[in-house]
Z-matrix of the N, CA and C atoms (Angstrom, degrees):
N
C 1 1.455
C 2 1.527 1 108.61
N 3 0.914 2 121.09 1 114.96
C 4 1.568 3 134.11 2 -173.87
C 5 1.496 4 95.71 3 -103.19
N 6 1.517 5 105.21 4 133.18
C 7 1.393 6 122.08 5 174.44
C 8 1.877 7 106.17 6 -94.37
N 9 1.162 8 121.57 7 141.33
C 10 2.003 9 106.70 8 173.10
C 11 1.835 10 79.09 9 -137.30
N 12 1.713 11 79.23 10 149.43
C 13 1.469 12 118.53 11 -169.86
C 14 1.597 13 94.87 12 -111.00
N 15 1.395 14 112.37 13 153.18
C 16 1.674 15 109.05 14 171.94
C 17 1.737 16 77.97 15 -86.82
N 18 1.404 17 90.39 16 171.47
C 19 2.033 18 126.11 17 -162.59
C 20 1.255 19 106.64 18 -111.02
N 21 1.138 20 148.03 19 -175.01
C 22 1.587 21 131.29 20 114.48
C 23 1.985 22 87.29 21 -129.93
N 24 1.423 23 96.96 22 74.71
C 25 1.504 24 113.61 23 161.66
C 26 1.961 25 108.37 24 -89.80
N 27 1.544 26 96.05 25 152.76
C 28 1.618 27 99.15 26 -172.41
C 29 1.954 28 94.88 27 -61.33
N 30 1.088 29 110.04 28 142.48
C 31 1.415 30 164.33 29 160.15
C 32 1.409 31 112.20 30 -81.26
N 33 1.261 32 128.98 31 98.34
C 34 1.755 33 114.38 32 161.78
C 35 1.477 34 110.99 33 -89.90
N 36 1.412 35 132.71 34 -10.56
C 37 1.388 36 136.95 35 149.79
C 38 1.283 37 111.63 36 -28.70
N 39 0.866 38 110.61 37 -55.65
C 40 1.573 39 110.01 38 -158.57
C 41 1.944 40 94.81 39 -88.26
N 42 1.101 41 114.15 40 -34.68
C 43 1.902 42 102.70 41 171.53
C 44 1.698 43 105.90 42 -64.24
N 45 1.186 44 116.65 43 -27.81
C 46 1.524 45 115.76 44 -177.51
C 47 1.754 46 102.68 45 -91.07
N 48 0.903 47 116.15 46 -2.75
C 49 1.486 48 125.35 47 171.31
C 50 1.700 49 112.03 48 -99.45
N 51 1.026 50 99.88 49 -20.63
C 52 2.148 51 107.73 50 174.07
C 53 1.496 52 90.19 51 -100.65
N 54 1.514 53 149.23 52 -77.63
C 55 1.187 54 131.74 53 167.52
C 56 1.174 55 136.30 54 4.86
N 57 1.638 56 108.57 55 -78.63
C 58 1.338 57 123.91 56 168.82
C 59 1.377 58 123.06 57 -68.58
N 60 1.018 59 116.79 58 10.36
C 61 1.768 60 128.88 59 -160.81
C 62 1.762 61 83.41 60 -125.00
N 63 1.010 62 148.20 61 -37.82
C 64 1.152 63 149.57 62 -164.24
C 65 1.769 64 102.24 63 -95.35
N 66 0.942 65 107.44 64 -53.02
C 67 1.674 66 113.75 65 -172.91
C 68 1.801 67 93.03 66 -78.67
N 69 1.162 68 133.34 67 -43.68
C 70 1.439 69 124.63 68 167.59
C 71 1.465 70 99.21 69 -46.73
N 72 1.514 71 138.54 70 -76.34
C 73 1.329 72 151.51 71 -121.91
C 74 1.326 73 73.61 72 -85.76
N 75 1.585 74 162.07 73 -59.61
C 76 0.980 75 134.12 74 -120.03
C 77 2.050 76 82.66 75 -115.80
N 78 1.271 77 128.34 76 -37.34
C 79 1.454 78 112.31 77 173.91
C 80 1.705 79 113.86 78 -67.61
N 81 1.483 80 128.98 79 -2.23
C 82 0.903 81 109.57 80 179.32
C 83 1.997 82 105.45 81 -106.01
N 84 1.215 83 118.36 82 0.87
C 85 1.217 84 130.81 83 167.99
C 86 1.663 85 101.99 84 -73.54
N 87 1.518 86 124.99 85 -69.26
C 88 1.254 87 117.12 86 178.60
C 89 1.017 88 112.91 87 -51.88
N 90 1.485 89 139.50 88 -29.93
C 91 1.344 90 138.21 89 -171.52
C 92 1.712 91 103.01 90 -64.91
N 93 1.199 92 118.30 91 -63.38
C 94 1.059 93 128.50 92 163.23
C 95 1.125 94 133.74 93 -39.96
N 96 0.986 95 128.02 94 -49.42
C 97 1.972 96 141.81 95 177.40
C 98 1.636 97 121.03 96 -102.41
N 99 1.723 98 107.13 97 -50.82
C 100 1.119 99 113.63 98 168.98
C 101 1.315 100 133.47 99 -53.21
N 102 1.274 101 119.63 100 -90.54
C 103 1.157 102 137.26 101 163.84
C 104 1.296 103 117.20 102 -3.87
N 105 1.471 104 105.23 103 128.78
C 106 1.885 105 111.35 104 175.03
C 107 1.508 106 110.06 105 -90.05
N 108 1.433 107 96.45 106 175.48
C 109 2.000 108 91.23 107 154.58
C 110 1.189 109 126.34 108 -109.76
N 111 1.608 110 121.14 109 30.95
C 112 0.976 111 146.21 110 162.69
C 113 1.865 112 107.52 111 -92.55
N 114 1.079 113 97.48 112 -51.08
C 115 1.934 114 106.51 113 159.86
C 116 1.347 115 101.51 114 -29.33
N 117 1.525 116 93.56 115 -89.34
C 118 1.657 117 122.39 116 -159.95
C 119 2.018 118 101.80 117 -44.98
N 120 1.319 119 108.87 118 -51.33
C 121 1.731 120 100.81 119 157.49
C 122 1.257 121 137.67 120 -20.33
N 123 1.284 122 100.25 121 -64.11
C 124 1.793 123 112.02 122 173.03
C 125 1.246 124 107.30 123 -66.64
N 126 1.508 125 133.84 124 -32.60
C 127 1.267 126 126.36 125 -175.14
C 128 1.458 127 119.19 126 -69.90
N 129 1.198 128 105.35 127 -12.75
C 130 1.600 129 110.23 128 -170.23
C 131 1.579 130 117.28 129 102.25
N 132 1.322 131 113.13 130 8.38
C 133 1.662 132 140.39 131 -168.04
C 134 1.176 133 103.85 132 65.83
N 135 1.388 134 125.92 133 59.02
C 136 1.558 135 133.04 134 151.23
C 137 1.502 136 104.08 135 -111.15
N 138 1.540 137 95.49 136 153.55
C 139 1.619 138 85.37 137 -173.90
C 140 1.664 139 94.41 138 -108.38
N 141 1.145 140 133.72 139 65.89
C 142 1.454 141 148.41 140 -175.48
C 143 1.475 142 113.79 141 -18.89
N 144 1.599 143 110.03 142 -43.14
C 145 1.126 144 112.24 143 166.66
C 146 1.465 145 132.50 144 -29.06
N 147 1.797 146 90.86 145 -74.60
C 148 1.410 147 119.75 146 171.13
C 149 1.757 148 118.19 147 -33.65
N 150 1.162 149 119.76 148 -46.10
C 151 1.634 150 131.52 149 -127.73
C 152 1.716 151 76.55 150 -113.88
N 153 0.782 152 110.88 151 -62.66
C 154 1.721 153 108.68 152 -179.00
C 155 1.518 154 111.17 153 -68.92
N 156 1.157 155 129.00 154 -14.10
C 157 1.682 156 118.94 155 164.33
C 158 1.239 157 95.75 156 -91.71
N 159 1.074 158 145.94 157 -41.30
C 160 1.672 159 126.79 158 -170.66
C 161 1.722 160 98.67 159 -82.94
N 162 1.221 161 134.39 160 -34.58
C 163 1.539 162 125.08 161 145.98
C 164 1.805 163 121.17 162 -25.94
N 165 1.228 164 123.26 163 -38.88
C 166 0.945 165 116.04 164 -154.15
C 167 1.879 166 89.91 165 -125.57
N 168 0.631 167 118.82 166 -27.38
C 169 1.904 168 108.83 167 152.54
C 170 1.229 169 113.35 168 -69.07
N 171 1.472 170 135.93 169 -20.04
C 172 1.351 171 131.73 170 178.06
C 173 1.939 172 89.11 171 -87.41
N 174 0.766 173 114.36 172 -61.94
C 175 1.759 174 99.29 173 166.03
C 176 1.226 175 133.01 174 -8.40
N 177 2.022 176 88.25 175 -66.41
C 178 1.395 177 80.88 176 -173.34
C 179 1.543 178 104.88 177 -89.14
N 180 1.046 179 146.13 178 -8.15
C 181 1.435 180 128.28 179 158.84
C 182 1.207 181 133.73 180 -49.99
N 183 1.665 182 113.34 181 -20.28
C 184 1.333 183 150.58 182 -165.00
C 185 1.729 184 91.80 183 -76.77
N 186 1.474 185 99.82 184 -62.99
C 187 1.654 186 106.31 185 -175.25
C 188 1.791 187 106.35 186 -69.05
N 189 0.882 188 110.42 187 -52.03
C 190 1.836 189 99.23 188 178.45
C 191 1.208 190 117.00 189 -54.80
N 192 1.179 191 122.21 190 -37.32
C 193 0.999 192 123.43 191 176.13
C 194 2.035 193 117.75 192 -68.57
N 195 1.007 194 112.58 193 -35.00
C 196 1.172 195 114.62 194 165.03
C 197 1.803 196 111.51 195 -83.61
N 198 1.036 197 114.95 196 -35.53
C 199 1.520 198 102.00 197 150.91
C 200 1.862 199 136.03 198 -37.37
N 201 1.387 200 83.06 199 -63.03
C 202 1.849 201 86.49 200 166.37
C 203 1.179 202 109.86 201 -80.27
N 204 1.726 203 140.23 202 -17.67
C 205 1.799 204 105.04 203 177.28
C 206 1.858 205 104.32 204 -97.19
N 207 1.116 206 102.15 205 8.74
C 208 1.609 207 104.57 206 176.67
C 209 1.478 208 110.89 207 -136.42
N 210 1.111 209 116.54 208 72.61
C 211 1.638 210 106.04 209 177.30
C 212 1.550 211 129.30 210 -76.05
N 213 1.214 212 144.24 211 168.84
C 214 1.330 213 132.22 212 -162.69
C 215 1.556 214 93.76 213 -83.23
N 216 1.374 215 133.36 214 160.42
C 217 1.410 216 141.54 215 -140.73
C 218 1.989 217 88.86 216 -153.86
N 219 1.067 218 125.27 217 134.46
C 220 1.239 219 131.26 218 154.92
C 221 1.116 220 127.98 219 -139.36
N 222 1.512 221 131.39 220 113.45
C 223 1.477 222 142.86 221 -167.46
C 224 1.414 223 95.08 222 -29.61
N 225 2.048 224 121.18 223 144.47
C 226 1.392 225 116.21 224 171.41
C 227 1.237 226 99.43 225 -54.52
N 228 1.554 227 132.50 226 -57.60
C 229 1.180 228 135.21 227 -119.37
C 230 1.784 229 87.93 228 -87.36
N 231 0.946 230 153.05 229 -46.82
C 232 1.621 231 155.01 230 115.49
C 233 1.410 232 117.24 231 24.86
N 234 1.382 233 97.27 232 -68.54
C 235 1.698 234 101.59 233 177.44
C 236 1.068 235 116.15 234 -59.80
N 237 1.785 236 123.53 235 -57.58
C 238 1.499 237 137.65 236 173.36
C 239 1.422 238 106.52 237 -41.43
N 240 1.235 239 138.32 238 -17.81
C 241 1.326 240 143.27 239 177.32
C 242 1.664 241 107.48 240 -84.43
N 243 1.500 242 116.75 241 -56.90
C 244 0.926 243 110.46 242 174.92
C 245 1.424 244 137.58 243 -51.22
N 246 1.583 245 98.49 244 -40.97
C 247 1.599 246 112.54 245 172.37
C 248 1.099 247 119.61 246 -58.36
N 249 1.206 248 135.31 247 -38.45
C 250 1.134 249 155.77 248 -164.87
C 251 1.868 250 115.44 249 -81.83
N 252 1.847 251 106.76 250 -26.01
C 253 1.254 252 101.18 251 168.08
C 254 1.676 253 121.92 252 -98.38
């Protein structure tokens, strides 16, 4: 019977969750402010900008959120090893 302890071991979830949270936050600013309607023309009248930064903030909410209901788990007897070296 193995006991698991929550960790606060590194996570790359959560760097791909600041990433995508950064590259969202900044395509949904140009989408918003930037963008012409000369842009949005060529696109086919999508404002591509827009739709793919709020795509990719729903991402990263996607990942935090699976961060906090699943956190990384490491056997006690594992950890006590680690501490110890």
């Amino acid at each position: 019977m193995s006991t698991e302890t929550r960790t606060s071991a590194f996570d790359i979830r959560l760097i791909i969750a600041l990433l995508t949270g950064v590259y969202g936050a900044v395509l949904t600013v140009l989408g918003l402010f930037v963008t012409s309607d000369q842009e949005i023309d060529k696109s086919a009248g999508v404002n591509i900008n827009l739709w793919a930064g709020l795509g990719l903030l729903v991402v990263m909410l996607l990942f935090v959120l699976w961060v906090r209901l699943r956190p990384l788990r490491l056997p006690a007897d594992q950890e006590n090893k680690e501490t110890d070296a």
